[in-house]
C-alpha positions as CSV (number, residue, x, y, z in Angstrom):
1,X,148.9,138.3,74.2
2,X,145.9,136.0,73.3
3,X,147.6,135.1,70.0
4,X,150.7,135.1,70.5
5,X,149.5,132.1,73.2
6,X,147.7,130.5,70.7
7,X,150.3,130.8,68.0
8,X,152.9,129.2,70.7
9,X,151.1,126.2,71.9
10,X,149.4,125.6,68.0
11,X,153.0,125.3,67.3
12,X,154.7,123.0,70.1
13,X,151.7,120.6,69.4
14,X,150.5,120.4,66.3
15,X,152.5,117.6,65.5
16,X,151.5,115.8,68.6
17,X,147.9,116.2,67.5
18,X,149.0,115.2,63.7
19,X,149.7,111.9,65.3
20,X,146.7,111.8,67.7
21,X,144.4,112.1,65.0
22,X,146.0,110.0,62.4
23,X,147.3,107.2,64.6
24,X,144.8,107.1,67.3
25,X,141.7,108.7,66.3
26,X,141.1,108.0,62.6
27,X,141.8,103.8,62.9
28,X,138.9,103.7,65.2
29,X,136.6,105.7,62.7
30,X,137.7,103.7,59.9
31,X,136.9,100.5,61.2
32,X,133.2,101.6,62.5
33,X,133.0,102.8,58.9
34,X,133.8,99.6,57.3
35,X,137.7,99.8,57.3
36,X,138.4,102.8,55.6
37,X,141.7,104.1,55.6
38,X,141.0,108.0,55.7
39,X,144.7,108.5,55.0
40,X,144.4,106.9,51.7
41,X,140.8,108.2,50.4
42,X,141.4,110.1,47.1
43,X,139.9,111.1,43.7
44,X,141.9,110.7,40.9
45,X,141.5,113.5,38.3
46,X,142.8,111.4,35.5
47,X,141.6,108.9,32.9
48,X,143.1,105.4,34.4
49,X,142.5,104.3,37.6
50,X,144.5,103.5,41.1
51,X,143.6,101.2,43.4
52,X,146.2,103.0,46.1
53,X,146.7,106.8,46.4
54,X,150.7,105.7,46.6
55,X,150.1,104.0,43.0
56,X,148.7,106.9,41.8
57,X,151.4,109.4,43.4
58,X,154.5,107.1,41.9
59,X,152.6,107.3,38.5
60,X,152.1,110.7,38.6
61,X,148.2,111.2,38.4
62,X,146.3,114.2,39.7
63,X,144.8,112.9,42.3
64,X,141.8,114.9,45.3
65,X,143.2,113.8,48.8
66,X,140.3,114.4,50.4
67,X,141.1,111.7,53.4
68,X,144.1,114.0,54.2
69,X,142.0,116.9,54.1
70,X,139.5,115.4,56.5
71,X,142.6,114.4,58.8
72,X,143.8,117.6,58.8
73,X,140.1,119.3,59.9
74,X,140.1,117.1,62.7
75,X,143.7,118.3,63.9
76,X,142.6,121.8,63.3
77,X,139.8,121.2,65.2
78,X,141.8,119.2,68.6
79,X,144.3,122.1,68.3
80,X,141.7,125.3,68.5
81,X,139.7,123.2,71.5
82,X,143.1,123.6,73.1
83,X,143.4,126.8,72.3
84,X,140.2,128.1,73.1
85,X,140.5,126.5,76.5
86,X,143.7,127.7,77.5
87,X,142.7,131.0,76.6
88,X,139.7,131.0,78.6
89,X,141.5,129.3,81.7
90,X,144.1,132.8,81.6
91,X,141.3,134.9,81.1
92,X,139.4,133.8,84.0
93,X,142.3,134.2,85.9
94,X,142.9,137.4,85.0
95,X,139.4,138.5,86.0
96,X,139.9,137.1,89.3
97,X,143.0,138.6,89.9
98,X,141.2,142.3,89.0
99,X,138.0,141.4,90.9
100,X,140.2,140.9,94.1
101,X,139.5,143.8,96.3
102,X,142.5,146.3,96.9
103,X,143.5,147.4,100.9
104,X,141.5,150.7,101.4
105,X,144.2,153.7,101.6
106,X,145.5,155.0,104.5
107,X,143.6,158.0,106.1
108,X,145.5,161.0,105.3
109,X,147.1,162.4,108.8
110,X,145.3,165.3,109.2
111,X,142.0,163.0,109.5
112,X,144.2,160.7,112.0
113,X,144.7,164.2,114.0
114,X,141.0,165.1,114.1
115,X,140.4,161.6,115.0
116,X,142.1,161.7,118.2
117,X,140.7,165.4,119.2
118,X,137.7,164.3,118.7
119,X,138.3,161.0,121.0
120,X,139.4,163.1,123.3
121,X,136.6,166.0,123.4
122,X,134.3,162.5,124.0
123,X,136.0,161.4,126.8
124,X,136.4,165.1,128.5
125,X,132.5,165.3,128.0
């Protein structure tokens, strides 16, 4: 049940988080860093050099993305918080809902019976 939660909810938003962390998370970190683009950090694997990773990619080189790599962490990372506390939130709930204490049974009706005699014998006495 736990992963089939998790595998629901990685799913409907993963591409919202794709977008938090690229569009809202990553500018912030970039500029602190001195206005790094992670999106665009690569290491070409070839002899010539790039001075984009989208001149590189139309020219064909074999190029290290790690900046994508690092974007992608990051989602990974938003997404299992999520995860992790959803999970937790049903669990607790579940525990509470065993923890709450069940209505004793009924007394069977032969101990209602003897019950009443014995009421009775106490008053007569």
């Amino acid at each position: 049940m736990d992963m089939a939660v998790g595998i629901i909810i990685g799913a409907a938003f993963g591409k919202i988080v794709s977008s938090l962390v690229s569009d809202v998370i990553m500018p912030p970190i970039g500029k602190l860093m001195g206005g790094v683009d992670f999106a665009g950090l690569f290491l070409n694997l070839g002899d010539e050099s790039y001075a984009t990773l989208n001149a590189a990619k139309e020219a064909g080189a074999a190029t290290l993305n790690y900046g994508a790599f690092v974007q992608t962490v990051v989602d990974f990372v938003i997404v299992a918080f999520a995860i992790f506390m959803l999970i937790k939130g049903l669990n607790s709930m579940r525990k509470k809902e065993e923890d709450a204490p069940a209505e004793p049974p009924a007394p069977p009706e032969d101990v209602l019976l003897l019950r009443e005699i014995r009421d009775v014998l106490q008053k007569r006495g």
